[in-house]
N, C-alpha and C positions, 0 to 999 in steps of 0.2 A: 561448498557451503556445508555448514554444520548448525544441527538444530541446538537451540538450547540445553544445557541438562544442568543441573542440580550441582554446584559450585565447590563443594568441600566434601571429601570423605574423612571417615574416623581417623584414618592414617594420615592422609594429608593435614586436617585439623590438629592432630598432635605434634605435626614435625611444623605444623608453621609455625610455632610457641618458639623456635630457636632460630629461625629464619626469617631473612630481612623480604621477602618474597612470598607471594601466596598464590596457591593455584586461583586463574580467572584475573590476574591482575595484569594493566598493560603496563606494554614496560619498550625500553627501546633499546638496543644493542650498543656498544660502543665501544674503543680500542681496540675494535680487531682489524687483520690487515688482507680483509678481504669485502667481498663487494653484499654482506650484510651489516657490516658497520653502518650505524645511520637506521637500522632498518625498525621498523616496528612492527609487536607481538603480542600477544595474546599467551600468558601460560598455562599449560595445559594439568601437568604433573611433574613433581620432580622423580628422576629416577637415580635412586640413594645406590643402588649398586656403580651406575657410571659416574655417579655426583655431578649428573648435568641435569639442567631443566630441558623438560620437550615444552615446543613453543608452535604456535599457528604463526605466521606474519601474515599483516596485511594484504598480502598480496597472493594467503592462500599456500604456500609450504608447510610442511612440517618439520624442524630444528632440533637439534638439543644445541645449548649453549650453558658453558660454565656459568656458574653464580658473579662470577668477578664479574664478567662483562656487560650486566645488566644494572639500567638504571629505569626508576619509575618515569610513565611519563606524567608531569605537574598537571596537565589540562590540554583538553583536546576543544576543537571548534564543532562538536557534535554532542549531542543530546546521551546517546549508545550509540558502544559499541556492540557488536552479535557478532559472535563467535563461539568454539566449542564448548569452552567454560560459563559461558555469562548464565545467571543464575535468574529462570525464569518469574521467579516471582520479584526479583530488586529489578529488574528491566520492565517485565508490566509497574510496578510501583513509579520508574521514573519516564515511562512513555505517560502514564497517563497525566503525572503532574505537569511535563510539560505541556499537554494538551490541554488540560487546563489552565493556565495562567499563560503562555501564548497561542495556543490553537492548534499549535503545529509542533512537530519533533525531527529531529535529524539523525539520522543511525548512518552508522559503518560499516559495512557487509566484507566478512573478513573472506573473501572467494580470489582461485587462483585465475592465473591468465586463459589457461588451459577451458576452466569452464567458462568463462568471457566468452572464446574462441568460439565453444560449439553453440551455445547459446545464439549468439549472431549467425551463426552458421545454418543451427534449424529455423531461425527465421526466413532467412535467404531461401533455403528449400522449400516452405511453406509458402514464397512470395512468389517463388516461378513456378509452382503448380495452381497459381491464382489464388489463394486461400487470403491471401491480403488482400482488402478492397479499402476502399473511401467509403466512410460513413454515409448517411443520408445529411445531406448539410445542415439539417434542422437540430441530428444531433451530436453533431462538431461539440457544439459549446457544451453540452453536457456533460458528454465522455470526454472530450481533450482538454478543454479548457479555452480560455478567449484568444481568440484570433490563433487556432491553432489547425493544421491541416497533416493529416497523417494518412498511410492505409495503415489497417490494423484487423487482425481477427481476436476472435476469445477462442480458448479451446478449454478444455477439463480432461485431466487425467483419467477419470472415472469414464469421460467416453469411450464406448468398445470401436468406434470407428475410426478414432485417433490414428495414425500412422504409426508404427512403428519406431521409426528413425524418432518422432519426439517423444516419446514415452519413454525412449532409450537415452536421449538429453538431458544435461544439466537441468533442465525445466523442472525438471521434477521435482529438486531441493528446492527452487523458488516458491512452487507449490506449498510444500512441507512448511516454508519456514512462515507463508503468509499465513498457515492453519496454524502455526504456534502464535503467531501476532494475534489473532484472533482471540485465542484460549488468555492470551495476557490482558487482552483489554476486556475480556466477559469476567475476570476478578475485579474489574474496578467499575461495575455497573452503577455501583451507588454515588461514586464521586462523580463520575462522568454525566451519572443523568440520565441516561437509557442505557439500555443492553444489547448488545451484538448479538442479534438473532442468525445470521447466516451473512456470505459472502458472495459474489458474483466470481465467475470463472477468472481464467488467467489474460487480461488481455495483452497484446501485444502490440506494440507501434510503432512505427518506423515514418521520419518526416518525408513528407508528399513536397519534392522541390517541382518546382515551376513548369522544369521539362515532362515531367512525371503525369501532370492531371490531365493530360487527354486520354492516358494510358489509363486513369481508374475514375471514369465517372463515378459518381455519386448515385449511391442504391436508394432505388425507390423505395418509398415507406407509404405499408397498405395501412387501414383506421386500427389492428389488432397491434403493428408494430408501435402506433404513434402511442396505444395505452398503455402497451409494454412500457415504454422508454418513459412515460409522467409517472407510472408507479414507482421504477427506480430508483428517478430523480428525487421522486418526495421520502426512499424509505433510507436511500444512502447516508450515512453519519459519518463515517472517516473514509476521506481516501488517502490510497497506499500507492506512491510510486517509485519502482525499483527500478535507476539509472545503471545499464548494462554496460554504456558506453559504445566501441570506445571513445566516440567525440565526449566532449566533456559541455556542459551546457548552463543556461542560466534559469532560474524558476524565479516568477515574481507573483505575490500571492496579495489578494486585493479585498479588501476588510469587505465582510455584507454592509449591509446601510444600517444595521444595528449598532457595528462596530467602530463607523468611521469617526465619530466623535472622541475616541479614546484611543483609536488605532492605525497608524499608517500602513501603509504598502512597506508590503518586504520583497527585498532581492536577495535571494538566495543563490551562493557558485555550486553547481553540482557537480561532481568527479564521476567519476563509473565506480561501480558497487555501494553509490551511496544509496539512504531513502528518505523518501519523506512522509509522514503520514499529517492530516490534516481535517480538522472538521469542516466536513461540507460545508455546514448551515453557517458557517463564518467568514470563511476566505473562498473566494474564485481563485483559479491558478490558468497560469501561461506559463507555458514551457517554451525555449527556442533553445535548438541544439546549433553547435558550431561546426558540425557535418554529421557524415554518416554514425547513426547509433539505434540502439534498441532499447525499449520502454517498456519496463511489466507492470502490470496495474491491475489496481480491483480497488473493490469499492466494501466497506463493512455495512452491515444495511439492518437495521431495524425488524422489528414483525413487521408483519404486511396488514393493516389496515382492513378491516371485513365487519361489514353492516350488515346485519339480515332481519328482515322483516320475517317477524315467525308468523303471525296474524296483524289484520287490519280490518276490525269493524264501524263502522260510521252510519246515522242514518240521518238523511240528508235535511227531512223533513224536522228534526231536534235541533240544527246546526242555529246557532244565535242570530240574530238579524246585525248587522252590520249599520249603524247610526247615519243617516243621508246615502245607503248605496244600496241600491232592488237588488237582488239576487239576481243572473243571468237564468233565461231558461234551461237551458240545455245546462245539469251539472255531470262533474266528474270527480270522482274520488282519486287522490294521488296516492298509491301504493309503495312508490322507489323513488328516490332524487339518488343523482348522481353528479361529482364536480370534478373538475380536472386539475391537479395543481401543477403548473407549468415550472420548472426547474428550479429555482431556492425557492421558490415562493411559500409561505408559510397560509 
């Protein structure tokens, strides 16, 4: 994986005036007679001493390829591509349009096999040290989505308790890239409507099959966890999910009741390294994989909501009479209310 960065320099910008090709631009291989022909790429920089382009592929190499062998490609069935070149602020510009005028966005995540590999690999290690559990069933539907069953943990890089082996993982770039997603959609606070106040850690999932649930009951949830998990619900604005693969899988995403008059159900094919990001407050999501695979996710979240009573004076004896109702003896002055909003609930 590679973070965004800044699409053209002063050299590249002047050599691209003579050239049918631009750094950041995807493009696909052809006529060669080997097993990158077909392949598609991401350019990086051309390099005028070898008079080859260096190129990322899809699949997370790094190339040089002569100019002859390169064609653009006309149109892709994703929203963005991310990869080394993509240029952070035309990628926030086109996540957030599409987020507004469908809800949801589709990206390409240009990563090789290699970090696939270890990714699945430190999940696998994290699951046989138990660090995977089942949620509490109450918050299945929140964090997964409908009719979804997983074990899953969150970690944070920033944790000093972390393991070693995952701080040494590809994880880390997953990390990096969902704090660049972030930084792209806090530029478009005013179109979008709110502003990304902060993120939830890295969570991780992996499908809970049939033989699996006796293996991971379901964790108890005490009154502190149940107000954790309504505050969440109510501050989360976009979720982000990053398909590691390798099963390849389906997402169908299911309009709020605001939306179903103008909006249908989307099925979405997911491949490995794709992503999806999604306004909460619009769409419910179900995920089904077609086997074994790994799921990164977070949620972008809002401020946090905070009421404070600084003073409260009242005397009781001033308080208006109420027309046909005696006043109870025994009064009380109310100082705090407090509500719970239970998962999209507005």
């Amino acid at each position: 994986f590679w973070p965004c960065q800044e699409a053209f320099s002063s050299t590249q910008t002047s050599l691209s005036r003579t050239m049918a090709f631009v750094a950041g631009q995807l493009v696909e291989l052809h006529s060669l007679d080997s097993d990158l022909n077909g392949v598609q790429a991401q350019l990086i920089r051309y390099d005028r001493t070898a008079k080859k382009w260096i190129a990322a592929t899809f699949h997370g190499k790094i190339i040089t390829v002569e100019e002859m062998y390169l064609q653009s490609i006309p149109g892709m069935d994703v929203d963005l591509v991310m990869g080394p070149r993509s240029d952070s602020v035309i990628a926030g510009t086109t996540l957030s349009e599409s987020l507004l005028s469908k809800g949801f966005a589709t990206v390409k995540l240009l990563a090789s096999a290699d970090d696939a590999a270890g990714m699945l690999e430190t999940a696998k290690r994290l699951d046989a040290t138990g660090k995977l559990q089942r949620l509490p069933m109450n918050f299945e539907r929140g964090y997964l989505g409908l009719d979804s069953r997983a074990k899953a943990c969150e970690i944070s890089m920033d944790d000093e308790d972390l393991p070693e082996f995952v701080k040494a993982s590809p994880l880390k770039a997953v990390e990096e890239n969902f704090e660049i997603l972030g930084e792209m959609l806090s530029q478009s606070r005013e179109s979008l409507g709110f502003e990304i106040y902060s993120r939830t850690g890295l969570l991780m999932r992996m499908p809970l099959t049939a033989q699996e649930e006796s293996r991971y009951p379901a964790e108890e949830v005490g009154d502190d966890d149940a107000q954790d998990f309504l505050k969440l619900m109510y501050r989360k604005r976009i979720t982000a999910m990053h398909f590691v693969g390798p099963a390849a899988g389906t997402v169908k995403l299911f309009p709020s009741p605001e939306m179903r008059a103008t909006t249908s159900e989307m099925e979405i094919a997911v491949e490995p390294h794709t992503m999806i990001l999604f306004l909460s407050k619009s769409w419910e999501v179900s995920y089904e994989s077609f086997g074994q695979s790994l799921t990164l996710q977070t949620f972008f979240l809002e401020e946090p909501l905070e009421l404070n009573i600084l003073e409260a004076e009242a005397d009781p004896e001033s308080r208006p009479a109420i027309p046909g109702i005696l006043p109870p003896e025994r009064q009380f002055s109310v100082v705090g209310a407090y509500c719970r909003y239970g998962m999209n609930s507005q």
